[in-house]
C-alpha positions as CSV (number, residue, x, y, z in Angstrom):
1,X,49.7,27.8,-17.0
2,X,51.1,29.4,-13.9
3,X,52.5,33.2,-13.2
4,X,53.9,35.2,-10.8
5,X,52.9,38.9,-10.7
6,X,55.6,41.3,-9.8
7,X,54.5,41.5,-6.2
8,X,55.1,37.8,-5.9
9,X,51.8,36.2,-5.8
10,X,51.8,32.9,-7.6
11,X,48.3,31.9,-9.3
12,X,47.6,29.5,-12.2
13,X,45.3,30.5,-15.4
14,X,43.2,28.8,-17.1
15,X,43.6,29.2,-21.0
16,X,40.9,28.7,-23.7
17,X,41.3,29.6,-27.6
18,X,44.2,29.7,-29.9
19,X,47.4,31.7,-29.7
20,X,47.1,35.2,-31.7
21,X,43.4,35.7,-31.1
22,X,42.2,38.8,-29.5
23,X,43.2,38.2,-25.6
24,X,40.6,38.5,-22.6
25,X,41.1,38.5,-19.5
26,X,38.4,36.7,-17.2
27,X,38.1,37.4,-13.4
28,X,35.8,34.8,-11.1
29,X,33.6,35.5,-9.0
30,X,33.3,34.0,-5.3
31,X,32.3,30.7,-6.4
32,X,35.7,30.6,-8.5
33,X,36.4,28.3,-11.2
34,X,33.4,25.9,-12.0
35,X,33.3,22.9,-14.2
36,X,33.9,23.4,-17.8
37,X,33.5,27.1,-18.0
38,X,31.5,27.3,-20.2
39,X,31.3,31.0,-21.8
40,X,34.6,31.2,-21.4
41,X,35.4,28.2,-23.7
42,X,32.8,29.9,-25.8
43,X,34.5,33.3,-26.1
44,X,37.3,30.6,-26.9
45,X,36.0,30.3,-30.5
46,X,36.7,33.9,-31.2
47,X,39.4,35.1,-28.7
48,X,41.9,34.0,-26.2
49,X,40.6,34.2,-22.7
50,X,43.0,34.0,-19.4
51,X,41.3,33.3,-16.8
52,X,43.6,33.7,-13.5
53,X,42.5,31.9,-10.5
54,X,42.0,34.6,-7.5
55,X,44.7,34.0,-4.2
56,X,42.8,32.8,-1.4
57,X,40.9,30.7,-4.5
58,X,43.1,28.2,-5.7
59,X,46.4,26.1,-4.2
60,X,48.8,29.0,-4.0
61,X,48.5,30.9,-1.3
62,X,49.0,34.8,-1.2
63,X,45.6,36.4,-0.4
64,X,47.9,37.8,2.8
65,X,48.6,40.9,0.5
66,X,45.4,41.6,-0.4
67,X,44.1,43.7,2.4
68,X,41.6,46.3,0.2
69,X,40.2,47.1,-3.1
70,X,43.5,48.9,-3.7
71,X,45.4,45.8,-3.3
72,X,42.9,43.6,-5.7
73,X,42.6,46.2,-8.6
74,X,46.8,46.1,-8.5
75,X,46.8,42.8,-8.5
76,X,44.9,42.0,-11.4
77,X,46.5,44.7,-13.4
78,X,50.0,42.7,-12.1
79,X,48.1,39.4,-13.6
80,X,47.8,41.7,-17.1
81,X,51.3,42.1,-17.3
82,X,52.6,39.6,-15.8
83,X,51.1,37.8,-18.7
84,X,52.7,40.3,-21.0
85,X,49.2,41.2,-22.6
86,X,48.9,44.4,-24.3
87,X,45.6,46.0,-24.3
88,X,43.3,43.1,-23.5
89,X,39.7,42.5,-23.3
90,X,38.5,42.7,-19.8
91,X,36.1,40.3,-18.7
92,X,34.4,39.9,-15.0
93,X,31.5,37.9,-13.0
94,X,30.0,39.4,-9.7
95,X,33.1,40.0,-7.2
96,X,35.7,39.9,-10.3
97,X,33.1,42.3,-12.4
98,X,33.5,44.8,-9.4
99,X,37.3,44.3,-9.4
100,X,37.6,44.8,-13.2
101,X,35.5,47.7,-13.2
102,X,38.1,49.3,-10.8
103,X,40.7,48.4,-13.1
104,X,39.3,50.0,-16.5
105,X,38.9,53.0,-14.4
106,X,41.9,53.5,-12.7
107,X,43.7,52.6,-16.3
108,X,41.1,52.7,-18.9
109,X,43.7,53.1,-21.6
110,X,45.5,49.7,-20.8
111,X,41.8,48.0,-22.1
112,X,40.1,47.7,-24.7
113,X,36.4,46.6,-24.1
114,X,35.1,45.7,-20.6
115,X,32.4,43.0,-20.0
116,X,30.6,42.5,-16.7
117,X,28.2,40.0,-15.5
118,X,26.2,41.0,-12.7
119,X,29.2,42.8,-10.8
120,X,28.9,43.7,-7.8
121,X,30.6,48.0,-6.5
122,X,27.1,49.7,-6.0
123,X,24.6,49.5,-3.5
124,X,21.0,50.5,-3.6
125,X,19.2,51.3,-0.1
126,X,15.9,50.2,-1.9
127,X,17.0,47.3,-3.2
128,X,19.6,45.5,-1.4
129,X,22.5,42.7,-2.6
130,X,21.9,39.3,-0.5
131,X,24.4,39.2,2.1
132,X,26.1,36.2,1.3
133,X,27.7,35.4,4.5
134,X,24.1,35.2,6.4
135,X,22.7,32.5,3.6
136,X,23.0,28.9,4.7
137,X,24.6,26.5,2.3
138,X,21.2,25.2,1.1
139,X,19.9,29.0,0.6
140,X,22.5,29.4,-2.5
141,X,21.1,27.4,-5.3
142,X,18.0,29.6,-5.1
143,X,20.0,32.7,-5.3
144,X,22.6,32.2,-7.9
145,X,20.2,30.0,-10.4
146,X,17.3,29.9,-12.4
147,X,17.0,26.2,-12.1
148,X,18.0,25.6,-8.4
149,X,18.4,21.9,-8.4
150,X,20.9,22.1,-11.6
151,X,22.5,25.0,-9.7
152,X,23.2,22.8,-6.5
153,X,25.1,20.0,-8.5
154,X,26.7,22.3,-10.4
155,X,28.3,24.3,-7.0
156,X,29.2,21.1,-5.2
157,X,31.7,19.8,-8.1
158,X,30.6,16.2,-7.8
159,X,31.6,16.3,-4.8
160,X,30.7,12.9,-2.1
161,X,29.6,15.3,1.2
162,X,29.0,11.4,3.0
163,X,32.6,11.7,2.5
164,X,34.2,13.1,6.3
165,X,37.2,13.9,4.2
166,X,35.9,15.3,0.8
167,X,33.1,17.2,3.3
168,X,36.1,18.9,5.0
169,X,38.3,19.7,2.2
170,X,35.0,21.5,0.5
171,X,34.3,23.5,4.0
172,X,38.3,24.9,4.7
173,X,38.3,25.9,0.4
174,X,35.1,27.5,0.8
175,X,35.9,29.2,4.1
176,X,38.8,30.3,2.5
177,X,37.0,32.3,-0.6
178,X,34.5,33.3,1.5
179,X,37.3,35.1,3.9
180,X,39.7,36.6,1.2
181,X,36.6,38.1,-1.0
182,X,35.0,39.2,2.2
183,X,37.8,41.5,2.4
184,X,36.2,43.9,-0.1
185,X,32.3,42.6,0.4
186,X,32.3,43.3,4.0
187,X,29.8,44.8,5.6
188,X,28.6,45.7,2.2
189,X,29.7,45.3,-1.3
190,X,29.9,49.2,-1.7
191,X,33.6,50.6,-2.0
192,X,32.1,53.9,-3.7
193,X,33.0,52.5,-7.3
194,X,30.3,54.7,-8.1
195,X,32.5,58.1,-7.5
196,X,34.8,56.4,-9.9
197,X,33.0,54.9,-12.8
198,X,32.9,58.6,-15.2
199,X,36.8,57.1,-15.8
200,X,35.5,53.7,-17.0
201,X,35.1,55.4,-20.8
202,X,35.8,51.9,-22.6
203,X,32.9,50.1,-24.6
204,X,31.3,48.5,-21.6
205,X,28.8,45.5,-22.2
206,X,26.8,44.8,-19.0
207,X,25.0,41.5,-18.8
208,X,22.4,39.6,-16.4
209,X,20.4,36.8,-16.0
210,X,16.8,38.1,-15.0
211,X,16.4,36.1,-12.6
212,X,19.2,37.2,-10.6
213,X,18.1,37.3,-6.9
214,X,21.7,38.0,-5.2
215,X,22.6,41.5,-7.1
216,X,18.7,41.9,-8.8
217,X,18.8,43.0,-12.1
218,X,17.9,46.7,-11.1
219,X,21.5,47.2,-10.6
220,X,21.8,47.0,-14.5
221,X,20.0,50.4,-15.2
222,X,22.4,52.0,-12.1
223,X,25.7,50.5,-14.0
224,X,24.3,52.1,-17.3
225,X,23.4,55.5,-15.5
226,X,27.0,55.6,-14.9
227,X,28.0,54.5,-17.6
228,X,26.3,55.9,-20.8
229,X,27.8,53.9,-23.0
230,X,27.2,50.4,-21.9
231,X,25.2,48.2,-23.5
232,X,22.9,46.2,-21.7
233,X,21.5,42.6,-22.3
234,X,19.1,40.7,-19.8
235,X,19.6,37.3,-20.2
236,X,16.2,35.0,-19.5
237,X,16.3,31.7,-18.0
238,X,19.3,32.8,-15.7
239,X,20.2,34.0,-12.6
240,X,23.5,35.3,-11.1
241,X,25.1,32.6,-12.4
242,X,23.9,33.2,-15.9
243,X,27.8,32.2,-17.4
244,X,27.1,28.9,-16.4
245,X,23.4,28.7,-17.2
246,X,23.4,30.3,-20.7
247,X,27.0,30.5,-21.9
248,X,25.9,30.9,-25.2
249,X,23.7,34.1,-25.0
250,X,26.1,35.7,-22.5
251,X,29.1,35.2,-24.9
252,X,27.9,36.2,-27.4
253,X,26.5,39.9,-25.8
254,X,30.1,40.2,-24.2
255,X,31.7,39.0,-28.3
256,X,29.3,42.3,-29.8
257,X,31.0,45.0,-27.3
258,X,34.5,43.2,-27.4
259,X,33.9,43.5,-31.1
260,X,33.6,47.3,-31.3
261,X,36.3,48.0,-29.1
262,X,39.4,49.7,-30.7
């Protein structure tokens, strides 16, 4: 389906589940959309997940008017109603996580439970996020996967990189992420979420794949220092992109908090 927020960005969402089921909302990370998504098909079984395609992400355009965290947290609370949900689940992965987070606490009453995957908002002087704009392509795999060589199919989407044309297409789409997330992950991911997190008071499951080497798993216990109430599950044989590694693990710890949420 497609929508247009209030503001007048276009974007199109993804829908998995049935009508009438408990409604999530799922937020993308940097590496957007990827084949099948699969934890979010599997929260499908249970709920109805919308997952909205970030501007600057898909075909539409738009990422013009996001210049700040400001201008992303609106946005997706725009994407909320413009999708005339009432009290959703919030759902996010890495660059969304740290976007939802800023949306649960600047309304926490317009969501019922939050569920983060390795988000990104804090920064730790000993221990250091991977800067993702210094990595070179073939550095990824290795960061954001357990199993790099799965990883690296998995990122290119099939795509034929002997291909001039499909080689090109890949580089502007990929620039283009890079540049509109790099809005609010530049020089740092750190946009002092932490002087805001006491307001995020909603059932908060944080998840992550222990072999995480982008944001290392050591941000966990700094999210749940935060944040007493969160629940935390360390997912094994994943990495930072544990939703795509072990979909069924990380569904189900986000399904348990989305559960007890009122």
């Amino acid at each position: 389906m497609t929508i247009t927020t209030a503001r007048g960005v276009t974007c199109d969402v993804a829908v998995f589940g049935a009508a009438g089921a408990p409604p999530v909302v799922a937020f993308h990370g940097v590496g957007g959309h990827l084949a099948g998504e699969p934890t979010l098909a599997a929260l499908g079984a249970r709920f109805q997940v919308f997952a909205p395609v970030w501007p600057g992400f898909g075909s539409a355009g738009g990422e013009e008017l996001l210049e700040d965290m400001l201008d992303f947290t609106l946005h997706g609370a725009d994407v909320v109603a413009a999708l005339e949900l009432e009290r959703p689940h919030l759902y996010g992965h890495s660059f969304g996580g740290m976007i939802a987070a800023e949306m649960a606490c600047l309304a926490p009453n317009a969501y019922r439970g939050v569920g983060l995957v390795a988000p990104a908002g804090l920064w730790l002087d000993e221990d250091p996020i991977a800067d993702i704009y210094a990595l070179l392509p073939f550095d990824f795999p290795g960061y954001l996967f357990h199993d790099p060589a799965a990883g690296a199919a998995m990122l290119t989407g099939g795509v034929d990189f002997q291909d001039p044309q499909a080689m090109t297409e890949f580089l502007i789409a990929n620039s283009r992420r890079l540049g509109t997330a790099g809005k609010v992950l530049l020089p740092i991911p750190n946009r002092r979420l932490s002087k805001r997190l006491y307001r995020l008071t909603n059932p908060l499951a944080l998840v992550w794949g222990a072999s995480d080497r982008l944001i290392p798993p050591a941000y966990a216990a700094a999210w749940a220092a935060l944040v007493p109430q969160a629940e935390v599950t360390m997912i094994d044989a994943a990495a930072h992109f544990a939703p795509y590694e072990q979909p069924a693990a990380v569904a189900a710890a986000l399904a348990v908090t989305f559960d007890t949420a009122r």
